[in-house]
Residue, then its C-alpha position, 0 to 999 in steps of 0.5 A: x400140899x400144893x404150892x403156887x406162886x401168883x404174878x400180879x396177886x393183888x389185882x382183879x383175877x389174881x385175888x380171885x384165883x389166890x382165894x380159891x387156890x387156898x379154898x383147895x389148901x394150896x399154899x400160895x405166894x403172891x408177888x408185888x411190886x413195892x408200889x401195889x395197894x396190896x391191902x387186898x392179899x394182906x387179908x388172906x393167908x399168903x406169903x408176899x413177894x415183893x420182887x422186880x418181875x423185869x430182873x432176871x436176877x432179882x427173879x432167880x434171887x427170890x423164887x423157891x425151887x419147891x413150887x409146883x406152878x407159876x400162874x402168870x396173871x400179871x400184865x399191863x392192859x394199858x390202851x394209851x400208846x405214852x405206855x407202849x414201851x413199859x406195857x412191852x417190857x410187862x406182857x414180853x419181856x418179864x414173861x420169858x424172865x419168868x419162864x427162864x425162871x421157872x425152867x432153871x427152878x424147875x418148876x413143875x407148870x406155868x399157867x399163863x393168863x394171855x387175854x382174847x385180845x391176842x388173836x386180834x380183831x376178826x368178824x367171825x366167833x374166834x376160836x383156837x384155831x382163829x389166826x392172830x391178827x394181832x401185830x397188824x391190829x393198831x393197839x399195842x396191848x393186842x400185840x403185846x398180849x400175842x408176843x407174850x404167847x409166843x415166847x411161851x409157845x417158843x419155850x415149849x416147843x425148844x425147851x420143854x415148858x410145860x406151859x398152858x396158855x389162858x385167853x380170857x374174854x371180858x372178865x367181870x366180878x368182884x376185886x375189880x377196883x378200875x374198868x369195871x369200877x370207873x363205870x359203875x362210877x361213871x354211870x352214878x354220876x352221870x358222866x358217862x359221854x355216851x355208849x360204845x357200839x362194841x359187842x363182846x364175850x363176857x365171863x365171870x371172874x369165878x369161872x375164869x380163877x377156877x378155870x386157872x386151876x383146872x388148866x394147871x390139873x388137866x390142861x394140855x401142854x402147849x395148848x390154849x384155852x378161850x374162856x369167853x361167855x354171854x355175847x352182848x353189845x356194850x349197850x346192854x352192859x351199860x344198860x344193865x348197870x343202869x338198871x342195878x343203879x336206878x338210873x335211866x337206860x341209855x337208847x342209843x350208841x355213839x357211832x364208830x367214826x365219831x369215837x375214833x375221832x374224839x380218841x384222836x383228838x384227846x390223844x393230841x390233846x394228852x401230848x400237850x397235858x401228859x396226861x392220860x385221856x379217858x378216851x385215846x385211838x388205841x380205846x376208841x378202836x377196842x370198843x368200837x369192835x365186835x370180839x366175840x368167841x367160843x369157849x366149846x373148848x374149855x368147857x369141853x376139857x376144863x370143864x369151865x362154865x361159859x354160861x353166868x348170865x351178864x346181870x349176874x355177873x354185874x350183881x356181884x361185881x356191883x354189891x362188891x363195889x358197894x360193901x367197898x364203898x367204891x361206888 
């Protein structure tokens, strides 16, 4: 039998890829902060591990030497800068403690899931081969997501991890209880202020767990992997749900300009509140882009499925958030 520990297990992907590594028999330990709603894993058979992924020691205490791979699905996708520092320590700090965990339990491989948002902001289909520009983007998370790479890359490269890097797109499906969740709710009860012009690739969450395990059987070492999808603007996401929720469509978007100055006008108002705004700088600018890309790739040597049409994807996100009576 198989034996896989999961970061970030009780969130959306993680609880999508620990079903289907135990579908294949694997045996799976899921780690956890004290703090996680972790009603989700309790419901699978898994062990949980409840460990402090930014200490080194707390990591080389409690991970088993016996494991055949680390998939590093936690990270901190956070768009207020108030979170830059901990978002930092979440996406580098504790992905080199993991690696150096990994290479001193030697573990066999670490599968570690970056996002699209590592290669920054481009005009054209991003690809593989796309430079990053990432660190000049203005959004800490797109930064933070590229320097997570290249710790990985570095320890490939100088101390032989065997290590597969993920970028998934848009993820959308089941166990999503916040992004998707907020706007499924958002449209119900007609609160949503209005639509971003943005434009995106868009997966399923079926696909991209099993495109984790595939990595992990027959990805090649020091590579990177796009799983992207159906490309659609933002309007026709919402309009989508808009139309499995009986509500009326939206016709229209709400200009770029107009976005970023509402983002910065509630990122000054958060410093008097220190609260969070539903809409900051670094948000306006991420849904105002077009991030559209390949996944030729991953199909070709994952054998990953790049097809899932959006209303499919919105369907079994949404009958999920309904038998959850989240919406």
């Amino acid at each position: 039998m198989m034996k896989a520990l999961v970061t970030g297990g009780s969130g959306f992907l993680g609880i999508n890829l620990i079903k289907q590594l135990l579908d294949k028999h694997w045996e799976v330990i899921a780690t956890h902060r004290a703090s996680s709603n972790i009603k989700d894993l309790q419901a699978l058979n898994v062990t949980l591990l409840e460990v402090d992924l930014e200490s080194p020691s707390d990591l080389s205490a409690k991970i088993p030497k016996d494991l055949d791979a680390i998939f590093h699905v936690a990270g901190d996708t956070s768009l207020w800068a108030a979170n830059n520092a901990r978002q930092h320590r979440m996406n580098v700090t504790v992905t080199e403690n993991l690696i150096n965990a990994a290479l001193e339990k030697r573990i066999k491989r670490f599968i570690h899931t970056s996002s699209i948002s590592a290669y920054g902001f481009h005009q054209s289909t991003i690809n593989e081969s796309s430079p990053s520009s990432a660190m000049t983007s203005g959004v800490n998370y797109l930064r933070t997501k590229y320097l997570g790479e290249m710790v990985v890359k570095k320890a490939v490269e100088e101390r032989q991890l065997d290590a597969v890097i993920l970028n998934p797109c848009a993820i959308i499906g089941p166990h999503d209880r916040q992004s998707w969740a907020q706007l499924f709710s958002m449209i119900s009860n007609d609160t949503l202020p209005g639509v971003p012009p943005g434009e995106g690739s868009y997966c399923h969450v079926r696909e991209v767990a099993a495109a984790h395990i595939a990595a992990f059987e027959q990805g090649k070492t020091g590579e990177n992997y796009i799983l992207g999808g159906v490309d659609c603007k933002f309007l026709e996401v919402v309009n989508t749900i808009s139309r499995l929720m009986g509500k009326p469509e939206r016709q229209r978007t709400i200009p770029a300009w107009a976005l970023r100055l509402l983002g910065k006008v509630s990122d000054f108002g958060a410093k008097i509140t220190g609260k969070e705004p539903e809409i900051t700088t670094e948000k306006a600018k991420l849904v105002s882009k077009r991030v559209v890309a390949s996944s030729s790739k991953a199909v070709s040597e994952l054998n990953y499925r790049n097809d899932v049409p959006i209303n499919e994807m919105l369907e079994d996100c949404f009958d999920w958030l309904k038998q959850e009576q989240l919406v």
